[in-house]
C-alpha atoms as one frame of an Amber mdcrd trajectory, in Angstrom:
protein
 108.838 115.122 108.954 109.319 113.260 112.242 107.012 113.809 114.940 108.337
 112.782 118.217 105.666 114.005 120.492 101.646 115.394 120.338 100.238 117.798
 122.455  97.136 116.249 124.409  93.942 116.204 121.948  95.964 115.813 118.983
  95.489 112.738 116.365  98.807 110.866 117.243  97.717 107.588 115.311  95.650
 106.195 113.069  94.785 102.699 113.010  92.190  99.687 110.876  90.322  97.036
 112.069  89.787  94.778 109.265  87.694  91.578 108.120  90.563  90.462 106.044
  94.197  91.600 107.460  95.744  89.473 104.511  93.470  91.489 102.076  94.230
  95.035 103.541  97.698  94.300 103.819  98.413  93.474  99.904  96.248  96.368
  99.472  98.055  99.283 101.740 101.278  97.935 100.861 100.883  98.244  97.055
  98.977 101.286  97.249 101.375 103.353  99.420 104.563 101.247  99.276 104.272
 100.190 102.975 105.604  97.558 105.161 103.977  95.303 107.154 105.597  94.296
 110.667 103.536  91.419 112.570 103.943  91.908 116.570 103.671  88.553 117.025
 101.290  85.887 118.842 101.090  88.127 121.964  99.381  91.012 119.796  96.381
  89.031 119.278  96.839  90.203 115.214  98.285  93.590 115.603 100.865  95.243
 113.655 101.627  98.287 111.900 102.326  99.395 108.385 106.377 101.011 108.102
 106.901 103.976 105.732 110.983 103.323 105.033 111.376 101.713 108.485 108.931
 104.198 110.245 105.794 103.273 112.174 103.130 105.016 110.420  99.747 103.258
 110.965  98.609 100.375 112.556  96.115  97.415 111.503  94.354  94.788 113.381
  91.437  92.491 113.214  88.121  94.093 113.173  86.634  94.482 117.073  83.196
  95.225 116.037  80.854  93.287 113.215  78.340  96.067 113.331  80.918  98.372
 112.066  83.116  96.243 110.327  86.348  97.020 108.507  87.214 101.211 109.419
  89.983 103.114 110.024  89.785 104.504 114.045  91.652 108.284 115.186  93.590
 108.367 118.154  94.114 111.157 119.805  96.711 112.184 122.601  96.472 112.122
 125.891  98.746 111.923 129.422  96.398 110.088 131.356  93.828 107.880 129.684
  91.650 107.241 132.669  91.354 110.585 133.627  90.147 111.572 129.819  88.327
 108.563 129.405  86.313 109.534 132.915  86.150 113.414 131.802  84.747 112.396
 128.879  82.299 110.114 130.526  81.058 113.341 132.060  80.460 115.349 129.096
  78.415 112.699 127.337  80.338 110.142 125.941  80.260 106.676 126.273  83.154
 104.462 126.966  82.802 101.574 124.365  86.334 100.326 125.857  87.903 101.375
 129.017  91.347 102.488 129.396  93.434  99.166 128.566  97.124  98.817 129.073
  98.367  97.314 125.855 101.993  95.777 127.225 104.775  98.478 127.206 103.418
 100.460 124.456 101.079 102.692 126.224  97.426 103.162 127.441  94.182 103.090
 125.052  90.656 103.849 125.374  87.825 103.283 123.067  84.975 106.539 122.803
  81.628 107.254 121.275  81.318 110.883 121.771  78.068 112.735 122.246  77.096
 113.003 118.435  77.984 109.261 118.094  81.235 109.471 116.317  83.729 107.096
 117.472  87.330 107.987 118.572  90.239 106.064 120.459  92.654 108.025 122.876
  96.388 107.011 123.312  98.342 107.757 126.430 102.154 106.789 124.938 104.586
 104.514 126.547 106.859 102.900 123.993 105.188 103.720 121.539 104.522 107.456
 121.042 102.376 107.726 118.288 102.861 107.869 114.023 106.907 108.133 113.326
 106.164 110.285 109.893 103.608 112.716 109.036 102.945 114.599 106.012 104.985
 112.905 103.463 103.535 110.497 100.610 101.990 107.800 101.885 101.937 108.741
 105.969  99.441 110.292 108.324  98.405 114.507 107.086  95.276 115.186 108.530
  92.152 114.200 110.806  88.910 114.946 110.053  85.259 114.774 112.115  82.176
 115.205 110.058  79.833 115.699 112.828  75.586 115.970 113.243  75.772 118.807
 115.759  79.244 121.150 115.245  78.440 123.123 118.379  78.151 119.754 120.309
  81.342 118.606 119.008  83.507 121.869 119.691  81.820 121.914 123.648  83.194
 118.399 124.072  86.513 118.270 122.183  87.400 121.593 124.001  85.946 120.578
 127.480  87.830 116.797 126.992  90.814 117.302 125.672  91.709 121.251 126.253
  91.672 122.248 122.539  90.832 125.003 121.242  88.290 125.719 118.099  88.644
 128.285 115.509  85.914 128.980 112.270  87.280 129.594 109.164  85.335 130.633
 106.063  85.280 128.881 103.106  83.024 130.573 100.943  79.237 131.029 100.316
  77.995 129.854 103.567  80.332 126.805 104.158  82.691 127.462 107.557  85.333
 124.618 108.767  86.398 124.587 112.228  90.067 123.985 112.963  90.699 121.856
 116.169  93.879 123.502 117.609  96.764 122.231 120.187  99.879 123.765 121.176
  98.662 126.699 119.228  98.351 124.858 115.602  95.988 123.439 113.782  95.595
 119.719 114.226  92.308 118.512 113.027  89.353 119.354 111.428  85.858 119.121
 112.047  82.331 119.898 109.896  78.745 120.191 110.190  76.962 117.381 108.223
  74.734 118.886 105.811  71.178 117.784 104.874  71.847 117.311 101.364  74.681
 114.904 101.667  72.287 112.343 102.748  72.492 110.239 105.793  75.712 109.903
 107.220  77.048 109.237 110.662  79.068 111.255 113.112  82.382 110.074 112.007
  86.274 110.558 112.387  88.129 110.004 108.804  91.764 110.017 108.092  93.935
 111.967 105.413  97.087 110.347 104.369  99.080 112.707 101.991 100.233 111.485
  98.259 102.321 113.148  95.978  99.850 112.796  93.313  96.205 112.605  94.055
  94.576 110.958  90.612  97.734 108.712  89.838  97.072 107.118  93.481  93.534
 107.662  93.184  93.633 105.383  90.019  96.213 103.144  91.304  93.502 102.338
  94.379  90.781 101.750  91.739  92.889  99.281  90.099  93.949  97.182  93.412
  90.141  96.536  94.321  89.296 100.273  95.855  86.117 102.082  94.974  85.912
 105.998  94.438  83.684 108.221  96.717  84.932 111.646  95.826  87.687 113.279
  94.029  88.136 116.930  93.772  90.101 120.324  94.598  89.955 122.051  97.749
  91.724 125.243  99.103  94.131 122.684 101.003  94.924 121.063  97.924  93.385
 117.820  95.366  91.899 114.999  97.407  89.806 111.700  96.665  87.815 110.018
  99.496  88.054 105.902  98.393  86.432 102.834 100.657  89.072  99.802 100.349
  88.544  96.424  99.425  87.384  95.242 102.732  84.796  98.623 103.211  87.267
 100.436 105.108  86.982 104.146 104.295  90.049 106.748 104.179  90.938 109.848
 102.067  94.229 111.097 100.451  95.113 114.208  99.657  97.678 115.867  97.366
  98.728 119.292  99.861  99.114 122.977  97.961 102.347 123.966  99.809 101.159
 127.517  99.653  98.046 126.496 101.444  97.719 127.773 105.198  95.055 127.987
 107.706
């Protein structure tokens, strides 16, 4: 489906800073049957990976060395400074102010309160991911989080989303982050027994079949995290040559939230 616009607080694009943009390129492209479109000298190494002519994702050089190669969530906005600033006051720290990038629109860089890092994108040209939810494009957004209850207050306060908990049996809950009334990301308490992890935005893109990709990744250089069902449908969680990490997920059509 096409996706022209995003209401404010929703993920709008998705984008990876990596140590080796040759590397992730041959990768993405085989795995998902991308594109790659160069912007040119001016870009300082940005471009963006085309699903059948559509923007879909973008990849760059990797900003940071203490984080390396990862995949960043961007999430809408109509004024950057004023969410970058609002966001300021509710605890986060602005690891990049907002920074016109030529026509295409505004960006910011964030480390929310639980230390989970996520971008915001006020559009210009460029209004965000061209496809969502087909193989190989943009599905879902998720935060995995060290204090949920932090996470909803700032989200909600920041952006103007609202939260809702849904069970998920035994004494699991996931909290949908909701815009324009639907349900655009996700978000999860971190539990003790997963180990140590970091508050952290991940991205979903959706396959048409979840092992034959999952395999597929395996075989281009990728190595397996996790692979199993879920109510929303099959998924694997895979770190890419170059230690980015990303998840894809195979969607049960009957699924809803």
């Amino acid at each position: 489906m096409t996706t022209p616009e995003f209401p404010k607080g929703t993920p709008t694009w998705v984008d990876i800073g990596t140590t080796d943009i040759p590397g992730a390129v041959a990768f993405y492209t085989r795995l998902f049957g991308w594109t790659h479109l160069d912007f040119g000298p001016d870009a300082g190494g940005y471009g963006a990976f085309l699903k059948d002519g559509r923007q879909t994702a973008g990849i760059g050089p990797a900003a940071d060395p203490k984080r390396g190669t990862s995949w960043a969530t961007y999430l809408a906005t109509d004024d950057a400074t004023a969410t970058a600033a609002a966001a300021e006051g509710a605890g986060a720290k602005v690891i990049m102010a907002p920074m016109q990038v030529m026509d295409q629109g505004t960006m910011a860089v964030l480390l929310d309160p639980t230390g989970a890092y996520v971008s915001i994108w006020q559009p210009g040209k460029h209004r965000g991911a061209e496809v969502t939810g087909e193989h190989g494009s943009l599905t879902w957004a998720e935060l995995m989080t060290s204090d949920i209850a932090a996470s909803k207050a700032f989200y909600t306060s920041v952006f103007g989303v609202t939260t809702r908990d849904v069970a998920m049996g035994g004494n699991e809950t996931y909290t949908l982050i909701e815009a324009g009334g639907q349900p655009v990301a996700g978000a999860m308490q971190i539990r003790p027994d997963w180990g140590p992890m970091p508050s952290q935005w991940s991205v979903y893109f959706a396959v048409d079949d979840c092992d034959a990709t999952a395999d597929l990744a395996i075989s281009l250089g990728a190595t397996e995290k996790l692979r199993q069902d879920s109510p929303a449908g099959r998924f694997a969680t895979l770190t890419d040559p170059q230690g980015g990490v990303f998840s894809i997920i195979k969607n049960d059509p009957n699924f809803s939230m």
